[in-house]
N, C-alpha and C positions, 0 to 999 in steps of 0.2 A: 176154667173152673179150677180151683183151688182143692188140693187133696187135703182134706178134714184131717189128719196126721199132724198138717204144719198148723203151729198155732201163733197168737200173739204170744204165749210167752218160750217160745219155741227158742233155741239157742242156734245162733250161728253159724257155719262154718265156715273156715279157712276161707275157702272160695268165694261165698257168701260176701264177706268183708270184704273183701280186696276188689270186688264187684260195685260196689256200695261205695267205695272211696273212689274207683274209678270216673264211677257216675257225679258224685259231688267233684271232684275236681275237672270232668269235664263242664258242668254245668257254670264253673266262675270262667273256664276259660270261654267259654264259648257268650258269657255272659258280657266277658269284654271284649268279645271282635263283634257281636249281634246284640247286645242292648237287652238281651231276656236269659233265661234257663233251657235249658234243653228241655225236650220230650222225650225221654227212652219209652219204647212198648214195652209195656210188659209183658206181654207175651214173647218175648226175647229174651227174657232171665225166668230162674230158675222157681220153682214155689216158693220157696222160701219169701224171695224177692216181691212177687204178687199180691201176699195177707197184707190186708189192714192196717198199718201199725204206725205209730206217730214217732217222729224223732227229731232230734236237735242238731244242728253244725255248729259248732264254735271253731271261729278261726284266731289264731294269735299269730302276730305278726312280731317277727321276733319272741320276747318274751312276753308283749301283751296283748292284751284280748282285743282284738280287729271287728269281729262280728259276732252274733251269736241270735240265733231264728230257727224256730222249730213248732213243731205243734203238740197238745197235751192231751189229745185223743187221735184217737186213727182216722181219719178222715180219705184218703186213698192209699192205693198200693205203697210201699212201701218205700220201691225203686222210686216213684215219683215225688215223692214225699223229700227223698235227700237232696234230688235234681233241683226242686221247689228252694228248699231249704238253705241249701250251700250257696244257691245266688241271692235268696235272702239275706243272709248270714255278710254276703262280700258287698252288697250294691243298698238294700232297703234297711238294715238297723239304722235306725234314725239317731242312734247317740253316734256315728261317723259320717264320715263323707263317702262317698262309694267311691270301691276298690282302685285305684290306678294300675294300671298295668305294672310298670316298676316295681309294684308293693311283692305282685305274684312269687317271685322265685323265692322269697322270705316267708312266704305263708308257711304253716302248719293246720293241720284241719283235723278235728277229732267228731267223730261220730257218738251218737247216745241213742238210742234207739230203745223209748219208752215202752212198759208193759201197762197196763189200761190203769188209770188211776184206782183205788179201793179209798172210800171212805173211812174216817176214824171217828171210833166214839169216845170222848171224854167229858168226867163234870169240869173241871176247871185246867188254867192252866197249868199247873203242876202234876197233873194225870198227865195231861198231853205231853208235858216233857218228857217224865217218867217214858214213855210210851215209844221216842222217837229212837231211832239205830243209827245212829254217827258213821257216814261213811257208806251208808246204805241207801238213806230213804230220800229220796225227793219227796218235796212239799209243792202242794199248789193250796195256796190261803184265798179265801173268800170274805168278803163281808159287806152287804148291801153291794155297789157298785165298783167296789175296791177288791182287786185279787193279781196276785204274784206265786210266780215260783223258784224254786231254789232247786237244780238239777241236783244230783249224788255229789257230785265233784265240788261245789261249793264248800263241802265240809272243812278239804283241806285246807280254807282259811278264813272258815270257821267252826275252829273243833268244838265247840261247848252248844251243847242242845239250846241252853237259853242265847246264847248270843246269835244263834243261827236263826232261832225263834223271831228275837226281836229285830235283826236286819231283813228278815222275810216279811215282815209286818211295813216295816216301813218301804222296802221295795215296793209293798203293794200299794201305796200311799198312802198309811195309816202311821200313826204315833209307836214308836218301838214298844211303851206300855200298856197299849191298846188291847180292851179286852170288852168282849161281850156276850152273852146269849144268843147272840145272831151267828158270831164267828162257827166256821166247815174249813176245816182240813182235809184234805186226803193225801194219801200217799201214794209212792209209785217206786220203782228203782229201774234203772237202767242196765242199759249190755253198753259198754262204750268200749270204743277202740279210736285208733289215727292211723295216719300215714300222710 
């Protein structure tokens, strides 16, 4: 059981993270001698580690981006969730080929570890721009069967709210000017770290 204290939007510690990058980097290694991700128990780390909470691994190999797989609600522990996650991230992102061993000593792996997405309300889209915090806010875009997101980090290259708008629109398979009555945003921000 889980002490009501620790929450999803609970902050980290030192140990915490360095637990959490443990686990992701053992789950690519172990993903390339046994073909899957580890299972750590959770009952084996700390509360923190336990709650609920959904997160992202992005690996860049060298200077670019190798993988990147996560989830956009909590759906298990948390510990589990990165274990899941960073062998995603190295083996199932379908825009690469999975990891080769070789690639591993060049990895870098950054953690995100999302707070539960919040709805936004706006009439049009120049409210929603108005609305958005550069550098802060993750987006996950909806519309009929189309949806994408754009973690915090995406900002640094793309700093302008509309241009961030409209490459999130088209990630999510729509047209960069695509607008409707149908379209739901929400937002979200992360805790990110590496090692």
């Amino acid at each position: 059981m889980v002490p009501m204290s620790f929450s999803e939007h609970a902050t980290l510690d030192d140990a915490s993270r360095r637990q959490l990058l443990e686990v992701a980097w053992e789950s690519i290694r172990h993903g390339l001698a046994q073909g899957r991700p580890t299972r750590p128990d959770p009952a084996d780390y700390p509360a923190p580690l336990r709650v609920h909470r959904a997160a992202f691994v992005t690996l860049h190999h060298f200077n670019g981006l190798r993988g990147c797989i996560g989830h956009l609600e909590a759906c298990q522990p948390l510990v589990l969730d990165v274990a899941d996650n960073a062998f995603g991230a190295a083996f199932r992102d379908p825009r690469f080929a999975p990891l080769e061993p070789w690639e591993f000593d060049d990895l870098t792996l950054h953690l995100s570890i999302l707070s539960a997405p919040e709805p936004m309300s706006f009439s049009d889209e120049q409210d929603l721009l108005r609305q958005l915090r550069p550098g802060v806010d993750g987006l996950i875009l909806t519309d009929g069967g189309a949806r994408g997101t754009f973690l915090p980090a995406v900002w640094e290259s793309l700093p302008q709210p509309r241009q961030f708008l409209t490459e999130l629109k088209r990630k999510a398979g729509l047209p960069g000017n695509h607008w409707s009555g149908t379209l739901r945003v929400s937002r979200y921000y992360t805790e990110a770290f590496g090692g």
